[in-house]
MOPAC internal coordinates of N, CA, C and O (Angstrom, degrees):
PM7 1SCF
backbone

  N    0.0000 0     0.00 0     0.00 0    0    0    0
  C    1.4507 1     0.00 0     0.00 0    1    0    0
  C    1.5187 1   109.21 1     0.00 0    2    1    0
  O    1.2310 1   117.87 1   -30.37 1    3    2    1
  N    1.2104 1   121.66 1   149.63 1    3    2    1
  C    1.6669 1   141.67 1  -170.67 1    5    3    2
  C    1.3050 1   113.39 1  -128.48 1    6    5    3
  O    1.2310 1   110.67 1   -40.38 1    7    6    5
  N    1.6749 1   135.14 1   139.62 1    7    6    5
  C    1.2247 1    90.62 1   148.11 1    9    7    6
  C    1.5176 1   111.05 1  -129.46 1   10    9    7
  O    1.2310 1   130.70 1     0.32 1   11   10    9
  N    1.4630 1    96.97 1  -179.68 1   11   10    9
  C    2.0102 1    93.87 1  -159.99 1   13   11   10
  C    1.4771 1    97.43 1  -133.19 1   14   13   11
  O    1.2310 1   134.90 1   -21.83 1   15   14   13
  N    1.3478 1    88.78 1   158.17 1   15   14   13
  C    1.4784 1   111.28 1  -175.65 1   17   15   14
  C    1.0121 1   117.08 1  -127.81 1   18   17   15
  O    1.2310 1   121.07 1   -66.14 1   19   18   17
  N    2.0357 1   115.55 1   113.86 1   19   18   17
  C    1.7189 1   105.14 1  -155.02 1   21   19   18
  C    1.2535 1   102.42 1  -116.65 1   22   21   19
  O    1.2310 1   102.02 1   -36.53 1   23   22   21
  N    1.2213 1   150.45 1   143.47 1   23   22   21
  C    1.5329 1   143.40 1   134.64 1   25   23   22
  C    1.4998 1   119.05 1   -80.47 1   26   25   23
  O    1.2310 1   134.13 1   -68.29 1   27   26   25
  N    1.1123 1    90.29 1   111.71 1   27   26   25
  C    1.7910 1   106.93 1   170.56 1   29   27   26
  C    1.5371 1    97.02 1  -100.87 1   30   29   27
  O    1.2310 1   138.03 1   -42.71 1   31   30   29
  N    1.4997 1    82.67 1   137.29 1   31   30   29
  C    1.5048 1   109.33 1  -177.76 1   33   31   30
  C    1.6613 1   106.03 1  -119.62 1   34   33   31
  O    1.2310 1   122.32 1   -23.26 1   35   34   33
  N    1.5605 1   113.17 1   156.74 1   35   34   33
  C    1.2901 1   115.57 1   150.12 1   37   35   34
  C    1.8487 1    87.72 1   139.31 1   38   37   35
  O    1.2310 1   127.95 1    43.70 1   39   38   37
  N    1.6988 1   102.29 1  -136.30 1   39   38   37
  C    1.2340 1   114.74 1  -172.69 1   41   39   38
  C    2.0254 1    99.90 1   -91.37 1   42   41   39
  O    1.2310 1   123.83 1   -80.20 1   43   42   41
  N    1.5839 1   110.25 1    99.80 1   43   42   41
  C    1.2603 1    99.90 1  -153.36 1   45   43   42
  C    1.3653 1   113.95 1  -124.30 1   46   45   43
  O    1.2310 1   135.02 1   155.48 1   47   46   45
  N    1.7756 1    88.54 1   -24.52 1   47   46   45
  C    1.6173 1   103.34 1  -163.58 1   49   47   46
  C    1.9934 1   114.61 1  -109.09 1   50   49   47
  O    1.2310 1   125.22 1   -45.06 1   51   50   49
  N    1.0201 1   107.57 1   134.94 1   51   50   49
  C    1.8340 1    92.18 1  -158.90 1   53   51   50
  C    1.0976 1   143.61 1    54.51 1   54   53   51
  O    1.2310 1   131.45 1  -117.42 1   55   54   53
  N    2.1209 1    95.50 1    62.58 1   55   54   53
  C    1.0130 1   106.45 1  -168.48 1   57   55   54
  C    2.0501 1    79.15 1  -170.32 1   58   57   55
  O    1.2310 1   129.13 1  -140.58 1   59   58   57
  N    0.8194 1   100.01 1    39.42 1   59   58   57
  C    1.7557 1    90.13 1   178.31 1   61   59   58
  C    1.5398 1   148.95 1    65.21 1   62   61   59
  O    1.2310 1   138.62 1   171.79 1   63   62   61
  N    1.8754 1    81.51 1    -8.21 1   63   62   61
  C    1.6991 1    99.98 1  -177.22 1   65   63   62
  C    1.4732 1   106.82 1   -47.31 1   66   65   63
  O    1.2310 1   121.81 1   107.53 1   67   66   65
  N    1.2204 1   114.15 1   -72.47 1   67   66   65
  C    1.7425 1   119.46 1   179.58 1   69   67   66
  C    1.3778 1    95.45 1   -13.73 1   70   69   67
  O    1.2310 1   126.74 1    72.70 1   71   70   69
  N    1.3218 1   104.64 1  -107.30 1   71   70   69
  C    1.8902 1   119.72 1   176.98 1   73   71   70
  C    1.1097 1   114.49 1     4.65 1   74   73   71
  O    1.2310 1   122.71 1   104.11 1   75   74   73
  N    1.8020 1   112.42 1   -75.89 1   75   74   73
  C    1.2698 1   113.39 1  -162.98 1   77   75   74
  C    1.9042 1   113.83 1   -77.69 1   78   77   75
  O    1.2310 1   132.89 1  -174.99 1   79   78   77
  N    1.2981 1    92.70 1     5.01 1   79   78   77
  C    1.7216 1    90.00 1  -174.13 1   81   79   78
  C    1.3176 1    90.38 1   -76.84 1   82   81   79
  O    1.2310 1   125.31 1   115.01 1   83   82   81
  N    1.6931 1   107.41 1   -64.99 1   83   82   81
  C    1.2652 1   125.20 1  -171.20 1   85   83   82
  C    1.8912 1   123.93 1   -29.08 1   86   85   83
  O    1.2310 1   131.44 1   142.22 1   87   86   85
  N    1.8545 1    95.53 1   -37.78 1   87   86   85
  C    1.4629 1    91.48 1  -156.08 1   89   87   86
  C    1.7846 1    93.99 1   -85.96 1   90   89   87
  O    1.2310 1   129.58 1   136.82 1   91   90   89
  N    1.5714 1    99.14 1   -43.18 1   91   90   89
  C    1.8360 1   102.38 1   164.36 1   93   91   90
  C    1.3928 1   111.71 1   -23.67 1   94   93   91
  O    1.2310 1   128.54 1   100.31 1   95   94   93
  N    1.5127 1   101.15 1   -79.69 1   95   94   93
  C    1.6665 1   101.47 1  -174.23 1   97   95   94
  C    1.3909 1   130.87 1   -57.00 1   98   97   95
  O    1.2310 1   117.99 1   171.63 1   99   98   97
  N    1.3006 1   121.43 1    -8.37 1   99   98   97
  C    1.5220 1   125.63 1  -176.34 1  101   99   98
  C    1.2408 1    94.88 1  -101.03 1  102  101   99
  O    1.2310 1   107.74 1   124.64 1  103  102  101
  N    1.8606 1   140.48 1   -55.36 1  103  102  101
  C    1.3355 1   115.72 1   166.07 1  105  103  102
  C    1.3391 1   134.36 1   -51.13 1  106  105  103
  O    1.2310 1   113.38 1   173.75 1  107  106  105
  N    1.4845 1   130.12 1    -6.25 1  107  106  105
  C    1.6064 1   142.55 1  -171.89 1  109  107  106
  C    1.5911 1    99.11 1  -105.49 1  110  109  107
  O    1.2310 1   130.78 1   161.32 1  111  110  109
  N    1.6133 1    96.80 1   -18.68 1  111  110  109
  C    1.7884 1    81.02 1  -176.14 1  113  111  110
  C    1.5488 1   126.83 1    99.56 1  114  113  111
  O    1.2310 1   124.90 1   172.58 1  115  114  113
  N    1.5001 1   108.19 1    -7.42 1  115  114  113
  C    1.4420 1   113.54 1   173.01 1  117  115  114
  C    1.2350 1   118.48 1   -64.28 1  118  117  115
  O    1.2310 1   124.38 1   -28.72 1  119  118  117
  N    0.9873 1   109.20 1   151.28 1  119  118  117
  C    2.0489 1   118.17 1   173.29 1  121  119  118
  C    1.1612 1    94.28 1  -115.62 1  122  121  119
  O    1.2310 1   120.60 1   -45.75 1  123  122  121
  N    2.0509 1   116.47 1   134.25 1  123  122  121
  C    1.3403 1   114.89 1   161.70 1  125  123  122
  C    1.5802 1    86.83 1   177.66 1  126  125  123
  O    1.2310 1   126.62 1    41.03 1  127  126  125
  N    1.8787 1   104.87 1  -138.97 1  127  126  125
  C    1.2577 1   111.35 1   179.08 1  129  127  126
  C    1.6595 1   102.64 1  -168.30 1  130  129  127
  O    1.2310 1   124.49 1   -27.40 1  131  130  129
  N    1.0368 1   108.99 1   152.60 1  131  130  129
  C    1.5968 1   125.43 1   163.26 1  133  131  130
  C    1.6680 1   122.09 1  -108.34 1  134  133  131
  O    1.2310 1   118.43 1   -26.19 1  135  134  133
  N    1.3343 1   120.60 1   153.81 1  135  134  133
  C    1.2743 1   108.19 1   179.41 1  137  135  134
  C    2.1670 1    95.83 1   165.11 1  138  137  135
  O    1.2310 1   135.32 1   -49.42 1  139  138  137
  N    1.8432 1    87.95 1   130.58 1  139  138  137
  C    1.5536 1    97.44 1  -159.19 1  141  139  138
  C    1.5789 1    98.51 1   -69.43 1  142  141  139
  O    1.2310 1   120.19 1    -7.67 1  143  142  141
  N    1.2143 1   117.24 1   172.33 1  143  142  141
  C    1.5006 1   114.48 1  -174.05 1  145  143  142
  C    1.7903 1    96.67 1  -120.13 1  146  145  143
  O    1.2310 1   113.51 1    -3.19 1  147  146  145
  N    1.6064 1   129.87 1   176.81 1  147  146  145
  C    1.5165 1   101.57 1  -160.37 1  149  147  146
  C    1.8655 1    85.90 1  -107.96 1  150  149  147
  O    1.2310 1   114.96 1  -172.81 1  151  150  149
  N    1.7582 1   127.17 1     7.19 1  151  150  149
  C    1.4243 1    97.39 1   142.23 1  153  151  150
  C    1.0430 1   124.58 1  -107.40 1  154  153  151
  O    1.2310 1   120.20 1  -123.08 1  155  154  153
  N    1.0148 1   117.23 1    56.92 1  155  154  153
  C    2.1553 1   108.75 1   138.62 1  157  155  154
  C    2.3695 1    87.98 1   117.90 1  158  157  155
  O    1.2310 1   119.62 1   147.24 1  159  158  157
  N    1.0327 1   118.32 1   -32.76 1  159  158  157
  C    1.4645 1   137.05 1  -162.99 1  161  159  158
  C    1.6761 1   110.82 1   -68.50 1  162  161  159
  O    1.2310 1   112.54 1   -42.50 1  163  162  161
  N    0.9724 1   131.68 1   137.50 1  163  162  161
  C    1.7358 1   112.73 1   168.82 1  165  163  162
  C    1.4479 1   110.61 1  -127.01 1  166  165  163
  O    1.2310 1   126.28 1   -46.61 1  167  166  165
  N    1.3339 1   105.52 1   133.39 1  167  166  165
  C    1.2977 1   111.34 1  -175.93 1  169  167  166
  C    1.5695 1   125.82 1   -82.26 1  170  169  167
  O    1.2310 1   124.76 1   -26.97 1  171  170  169
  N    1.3614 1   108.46 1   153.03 1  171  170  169
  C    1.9016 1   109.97 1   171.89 1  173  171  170
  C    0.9912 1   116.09 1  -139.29 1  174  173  171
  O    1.2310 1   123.84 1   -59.55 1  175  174  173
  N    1.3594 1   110.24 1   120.45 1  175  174  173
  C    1.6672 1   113.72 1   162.07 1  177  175  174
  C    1.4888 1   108.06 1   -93.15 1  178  177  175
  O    1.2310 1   115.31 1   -31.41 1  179  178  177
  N    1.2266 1   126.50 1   148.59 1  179  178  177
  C    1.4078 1   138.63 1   163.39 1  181  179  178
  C    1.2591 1   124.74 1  -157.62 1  182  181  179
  O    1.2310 1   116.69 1   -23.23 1  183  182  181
  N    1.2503 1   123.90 1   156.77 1  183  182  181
  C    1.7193 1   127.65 1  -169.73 1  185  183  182
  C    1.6305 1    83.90 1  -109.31 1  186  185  183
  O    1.2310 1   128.97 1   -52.94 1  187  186  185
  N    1.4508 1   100.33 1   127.06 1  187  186  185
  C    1.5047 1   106.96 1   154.09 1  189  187  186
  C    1.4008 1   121.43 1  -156.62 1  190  189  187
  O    1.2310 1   114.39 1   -36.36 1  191  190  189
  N    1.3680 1   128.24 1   143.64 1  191  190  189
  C    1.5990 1   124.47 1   144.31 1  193  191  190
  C    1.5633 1   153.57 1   -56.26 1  194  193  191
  O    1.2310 1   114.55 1   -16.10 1  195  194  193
  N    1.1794 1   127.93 1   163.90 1  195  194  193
  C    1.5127 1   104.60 1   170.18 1  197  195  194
  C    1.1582 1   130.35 1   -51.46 1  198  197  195
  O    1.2310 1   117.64 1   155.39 1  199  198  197
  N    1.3000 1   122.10 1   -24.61 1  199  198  197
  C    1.2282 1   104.10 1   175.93 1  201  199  198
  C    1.9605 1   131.44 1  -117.53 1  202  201  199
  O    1.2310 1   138.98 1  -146.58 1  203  202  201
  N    1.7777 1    80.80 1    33.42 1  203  202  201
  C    1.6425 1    93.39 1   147.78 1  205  203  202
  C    1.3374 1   110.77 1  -126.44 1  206  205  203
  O    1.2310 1   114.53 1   162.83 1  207  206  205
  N    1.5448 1   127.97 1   -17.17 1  207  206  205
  C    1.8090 1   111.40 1  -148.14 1  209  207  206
  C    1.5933 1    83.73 1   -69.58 1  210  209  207
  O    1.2310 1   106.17 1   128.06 1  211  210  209
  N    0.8334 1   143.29 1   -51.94 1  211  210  209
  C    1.6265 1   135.50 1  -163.81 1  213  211  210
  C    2.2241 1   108.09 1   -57.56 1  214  213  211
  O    1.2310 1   134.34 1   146.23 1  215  214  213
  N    1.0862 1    89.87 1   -33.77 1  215  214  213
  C    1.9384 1    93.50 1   163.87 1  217  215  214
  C    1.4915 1   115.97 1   -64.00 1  218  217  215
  O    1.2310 1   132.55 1   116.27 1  219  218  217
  N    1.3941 1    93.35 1   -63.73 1  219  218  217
  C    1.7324 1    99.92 1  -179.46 1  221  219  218
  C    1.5845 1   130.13 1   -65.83 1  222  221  219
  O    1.2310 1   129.01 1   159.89 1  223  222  221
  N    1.7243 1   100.25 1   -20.11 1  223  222  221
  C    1.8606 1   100.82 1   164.95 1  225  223  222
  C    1.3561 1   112.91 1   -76.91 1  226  225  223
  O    1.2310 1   118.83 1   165.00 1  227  226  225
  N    1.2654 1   119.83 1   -15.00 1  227  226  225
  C    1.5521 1   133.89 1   177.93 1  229  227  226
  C    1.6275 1    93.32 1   -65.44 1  230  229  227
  O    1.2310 1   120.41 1   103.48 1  231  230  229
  N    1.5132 1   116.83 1   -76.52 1  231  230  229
  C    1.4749 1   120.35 1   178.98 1  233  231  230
  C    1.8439 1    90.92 1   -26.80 1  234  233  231
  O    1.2310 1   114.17 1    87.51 1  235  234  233
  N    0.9498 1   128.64 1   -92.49 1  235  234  233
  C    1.4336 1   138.42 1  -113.19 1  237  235  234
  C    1.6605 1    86.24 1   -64.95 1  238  237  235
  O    1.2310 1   121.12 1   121.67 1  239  238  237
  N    1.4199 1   115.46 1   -58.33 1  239  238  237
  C    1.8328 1   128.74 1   166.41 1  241  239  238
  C    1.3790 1   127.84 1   -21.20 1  242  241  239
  O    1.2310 1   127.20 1   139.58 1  243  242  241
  N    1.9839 1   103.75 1   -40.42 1  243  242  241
  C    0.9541 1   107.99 1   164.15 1  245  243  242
  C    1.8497 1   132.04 1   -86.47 1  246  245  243
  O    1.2310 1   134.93 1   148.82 1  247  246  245
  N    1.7730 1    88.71 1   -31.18 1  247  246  245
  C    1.6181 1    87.52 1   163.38 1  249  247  246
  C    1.7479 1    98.06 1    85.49 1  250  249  247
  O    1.2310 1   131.09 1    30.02 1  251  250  249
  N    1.8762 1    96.21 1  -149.98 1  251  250  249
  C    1.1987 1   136.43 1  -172.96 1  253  251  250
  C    1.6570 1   108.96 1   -95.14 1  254  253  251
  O    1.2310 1   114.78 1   -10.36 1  255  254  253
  N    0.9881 1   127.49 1   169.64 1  255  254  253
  C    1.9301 1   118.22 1   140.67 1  257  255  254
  C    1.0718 1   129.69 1   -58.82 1  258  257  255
  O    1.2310 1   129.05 1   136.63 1  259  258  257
  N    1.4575 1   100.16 1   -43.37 1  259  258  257
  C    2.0534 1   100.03 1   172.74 1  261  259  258
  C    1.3931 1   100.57 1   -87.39 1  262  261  259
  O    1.2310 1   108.52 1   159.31 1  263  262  261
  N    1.2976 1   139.07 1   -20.69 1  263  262  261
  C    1.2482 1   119.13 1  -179.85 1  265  263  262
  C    1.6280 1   132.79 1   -42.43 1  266  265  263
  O    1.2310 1   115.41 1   -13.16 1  267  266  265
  N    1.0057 1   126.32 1   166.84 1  267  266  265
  C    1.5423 1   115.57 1   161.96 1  269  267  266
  C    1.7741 1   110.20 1  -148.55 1  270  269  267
  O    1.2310 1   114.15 1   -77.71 1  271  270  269
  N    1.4586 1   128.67 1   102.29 1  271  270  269
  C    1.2054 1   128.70 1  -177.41 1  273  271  270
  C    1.7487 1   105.37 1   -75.76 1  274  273  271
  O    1.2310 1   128.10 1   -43.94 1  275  274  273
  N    1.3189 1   102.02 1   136.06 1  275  274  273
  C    1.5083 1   108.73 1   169.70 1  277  275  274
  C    1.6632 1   108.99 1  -115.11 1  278  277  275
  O    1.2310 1   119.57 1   174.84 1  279  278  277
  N    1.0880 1   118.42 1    -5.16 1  279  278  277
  C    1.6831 1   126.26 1  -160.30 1  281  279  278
  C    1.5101 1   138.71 1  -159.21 1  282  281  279
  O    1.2310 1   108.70 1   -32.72 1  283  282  281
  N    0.4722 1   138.74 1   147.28 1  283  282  281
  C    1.6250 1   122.54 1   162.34 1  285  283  282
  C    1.4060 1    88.51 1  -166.26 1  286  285  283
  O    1.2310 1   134.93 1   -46.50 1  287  286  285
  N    1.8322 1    88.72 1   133.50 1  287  286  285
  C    1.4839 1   106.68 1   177.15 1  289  287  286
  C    1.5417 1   112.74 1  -123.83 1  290  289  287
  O    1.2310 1   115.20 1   -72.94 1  291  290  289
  N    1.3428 1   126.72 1   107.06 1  291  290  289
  C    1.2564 1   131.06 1  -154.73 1  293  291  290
  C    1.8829 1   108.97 1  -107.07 1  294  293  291
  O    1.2310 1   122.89 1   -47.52 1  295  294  293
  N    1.0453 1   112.07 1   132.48 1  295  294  293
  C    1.5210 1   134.34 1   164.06 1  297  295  294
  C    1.5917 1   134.41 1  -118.06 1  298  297  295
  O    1.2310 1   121.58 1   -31.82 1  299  298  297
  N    1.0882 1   114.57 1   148.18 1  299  298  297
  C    1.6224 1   101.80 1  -175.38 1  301  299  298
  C    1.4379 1    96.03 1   -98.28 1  302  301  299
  O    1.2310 1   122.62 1   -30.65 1  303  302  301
  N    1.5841 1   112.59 1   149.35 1  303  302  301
  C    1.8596 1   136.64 1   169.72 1  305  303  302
  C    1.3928 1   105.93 1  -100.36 1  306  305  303
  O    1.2310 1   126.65 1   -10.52 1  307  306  305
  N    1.2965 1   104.81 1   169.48 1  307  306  305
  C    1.4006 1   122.72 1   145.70 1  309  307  306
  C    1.5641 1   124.50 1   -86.85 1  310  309  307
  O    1.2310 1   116.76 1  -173.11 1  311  310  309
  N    1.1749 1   123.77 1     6.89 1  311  310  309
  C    1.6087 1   134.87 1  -117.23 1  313  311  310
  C    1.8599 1    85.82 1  -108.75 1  314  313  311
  O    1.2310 1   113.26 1   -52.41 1  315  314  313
  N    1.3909 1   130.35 1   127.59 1  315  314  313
  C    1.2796 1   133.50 1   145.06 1  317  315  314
  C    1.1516 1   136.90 1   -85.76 1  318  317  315
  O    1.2310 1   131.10 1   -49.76 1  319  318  317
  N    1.0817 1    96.18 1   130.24 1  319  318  317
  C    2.1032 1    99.80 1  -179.17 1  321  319  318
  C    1.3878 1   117.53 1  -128.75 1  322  321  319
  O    1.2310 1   125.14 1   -31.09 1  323  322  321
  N    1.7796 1   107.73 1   148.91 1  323  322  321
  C    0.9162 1   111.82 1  -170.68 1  325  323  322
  C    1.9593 1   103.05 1  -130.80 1  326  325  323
  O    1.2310 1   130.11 1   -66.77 1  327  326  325
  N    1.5293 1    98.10 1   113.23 1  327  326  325
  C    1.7024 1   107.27 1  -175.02 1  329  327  326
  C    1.3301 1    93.03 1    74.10 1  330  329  327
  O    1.2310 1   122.19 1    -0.95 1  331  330  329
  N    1.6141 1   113.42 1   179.05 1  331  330  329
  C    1.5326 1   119.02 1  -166.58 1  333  331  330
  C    1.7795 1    78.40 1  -142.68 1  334  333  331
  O    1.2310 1   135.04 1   -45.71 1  335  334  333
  N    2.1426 1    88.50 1   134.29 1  335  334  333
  C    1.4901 1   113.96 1   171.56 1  337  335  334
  C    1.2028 1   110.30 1  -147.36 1  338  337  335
  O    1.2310 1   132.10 1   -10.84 1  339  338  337
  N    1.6086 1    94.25 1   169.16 1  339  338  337
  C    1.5516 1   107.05 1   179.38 1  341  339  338
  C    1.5735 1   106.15 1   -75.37 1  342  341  339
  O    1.2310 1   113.57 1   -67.93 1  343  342  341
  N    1.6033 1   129.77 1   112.07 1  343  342  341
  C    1.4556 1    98.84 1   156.27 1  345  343  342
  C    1.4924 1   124.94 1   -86.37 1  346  345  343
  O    1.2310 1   124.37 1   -20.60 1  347  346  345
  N    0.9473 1   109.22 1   159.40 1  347  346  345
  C    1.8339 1   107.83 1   163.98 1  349  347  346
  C    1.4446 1   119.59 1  -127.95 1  350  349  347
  O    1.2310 1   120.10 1   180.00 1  351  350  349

């Protein structure tokens, strides 16, 4: 297990992304967090393995309905989490 720290970019913010990341990742079982950044970007931390991080960048790509992903720029943390939330 790893955990990563993603910035998704694009059409991200007021439009449900938070929410719908949040509720995705808590029914799949991810541990991490969401939370908008104040330019326009929302951030994710999450703990994952090989054989989800390629599921869960799918989640984030797909977003909301109104959402629109243009990006995701991914890094590895040291960072532990426990359950997946909204921060603010």
């Amino acid at each position: 297990m790893a955990s990563y720290r993603i910035i998704v970019s694009g059409k991200v913010q007021g439009v449900y992304y938070r929410k719908t990341i949040a509720q995705k990742a808590n029914k799949l079982g991810y541990k991490g967090f969401v939370r908008n950044l104040p330019d326009g970007t929302v951030e994710v931390g999450a703990l994952l393995n090989e054989s989800n991080y390629d599921r869960f960048l799918a989640v984030l790509k797909q977003g909301s309905s109104y959402s629109k992903v243009t990006n995701l720029q991914v890094t590895k943390t040291n960072e532990t989490f426990y359950g997946f939330k909204i921060r603010y």
